[in-house]
N, C-alpha and C positions, 0 to 999 in steps of 0.2 A: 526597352527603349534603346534605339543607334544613338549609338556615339559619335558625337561632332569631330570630325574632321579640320581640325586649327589649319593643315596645311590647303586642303579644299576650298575652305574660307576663305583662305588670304588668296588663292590663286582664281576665285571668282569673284573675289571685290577687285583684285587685279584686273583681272578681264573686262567686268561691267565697268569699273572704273575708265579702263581706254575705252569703252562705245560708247559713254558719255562724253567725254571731252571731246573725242573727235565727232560729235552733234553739236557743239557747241557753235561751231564757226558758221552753219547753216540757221539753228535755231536765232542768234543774235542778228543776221541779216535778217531774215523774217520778221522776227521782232520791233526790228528797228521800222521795217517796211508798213509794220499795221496789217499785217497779211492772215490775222487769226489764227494760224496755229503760229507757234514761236517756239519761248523756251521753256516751256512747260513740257507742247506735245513733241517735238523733235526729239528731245533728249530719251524720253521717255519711250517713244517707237525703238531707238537704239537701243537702250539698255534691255529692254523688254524682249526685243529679238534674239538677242544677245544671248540672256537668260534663257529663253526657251530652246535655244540648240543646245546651249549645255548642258541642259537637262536629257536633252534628248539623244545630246552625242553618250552621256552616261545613262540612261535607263534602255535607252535601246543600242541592239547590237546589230551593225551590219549598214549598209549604206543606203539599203535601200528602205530602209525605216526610219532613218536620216533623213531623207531625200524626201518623205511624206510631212516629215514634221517642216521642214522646209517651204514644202510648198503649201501646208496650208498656213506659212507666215505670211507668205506671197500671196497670198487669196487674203488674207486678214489685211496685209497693209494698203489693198487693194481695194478692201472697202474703206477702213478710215479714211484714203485718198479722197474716196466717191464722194465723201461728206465734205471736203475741202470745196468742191468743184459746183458753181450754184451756175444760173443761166439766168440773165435781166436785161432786159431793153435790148433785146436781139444779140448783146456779146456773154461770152461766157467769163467767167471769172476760177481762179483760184485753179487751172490744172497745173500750171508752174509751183503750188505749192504741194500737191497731191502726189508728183513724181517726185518732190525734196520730201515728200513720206517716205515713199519707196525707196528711196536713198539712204536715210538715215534706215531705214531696215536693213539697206544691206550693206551699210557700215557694220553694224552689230553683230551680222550672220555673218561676215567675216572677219570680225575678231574673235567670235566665238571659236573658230576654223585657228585661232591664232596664225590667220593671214592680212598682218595687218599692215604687209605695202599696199595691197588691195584697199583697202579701209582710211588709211593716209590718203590716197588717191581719190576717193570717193568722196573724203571730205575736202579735201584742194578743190578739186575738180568743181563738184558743190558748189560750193561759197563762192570759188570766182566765178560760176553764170549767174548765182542769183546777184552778185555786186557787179556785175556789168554791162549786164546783156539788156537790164534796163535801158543802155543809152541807146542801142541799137533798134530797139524794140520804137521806142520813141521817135527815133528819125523815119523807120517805115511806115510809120504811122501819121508821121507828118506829109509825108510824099504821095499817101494815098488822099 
């Protein structure tokens, strides 16, 4: 049987821990919005991507086996997105939430990377379109 690793522990509750927190400021907009996914699934695509590169950045060696397990995070977060995104009464609904998937995915794949101005960014950047761009989005809307 392998032996636990205390200091690997602590430095992947570390790691998952910041790809959680920074989903957080996305998932509570959503949330707040009634937008179906929230803070359940945001958090949860983060940590979860998060998790799977670091597995990946230690089980495989070399970048471009890296670069596989990456990209089929990116094809996964690609479909839960799909499932965000419905069509009714000729408009579509929910791809503004489908890209804040793919967002909080790649919050996580770059903390994983411990690239986390990247990841700070992501989640700033995040959160103030989905808390603002509602106004805009509304006014175009009115003027059509």
């Amino acid at each position: 049987m392998p032996e636990l690793d205390i200091s690997l522990i602590i430095f992947s509750l570390y790691q998952i821990g910041i790809a959680f927190v920074l989903a957080l400021p996305i998932a509570f907009n959503r949330e707040l919005h009634d937008s179906g996914a929230g803070l359940r699934t945001f958090p949860l695509v983060s940590i979860a991507t998060c998790a799977f590169m670091l597995v990946g950045m230690d089980v495989y060696q070399g970048s471009d086996a890296e670069a596989r397990v990456m990209y089929g995070l990116i094809t996964g977060m690609g479909f839960i997105g799909g499932g965000a995104i419905f069509k009714q009464s000729g408009s579509v609904n929910g791809t503004a939430t489908a890209a804040g998937i793919w967002n909080t995915g790649a919050i996580g794949v770059s903390v994983a990377y411990s690239r986390y101005e990247i990841a700070i960014v992501l989640s700033l950047v995040g959160f103030l379109i989905f808390q603002f761009s509602g106004v805009f989005k509304r006014k175009a809307k009115n003027l059509n």
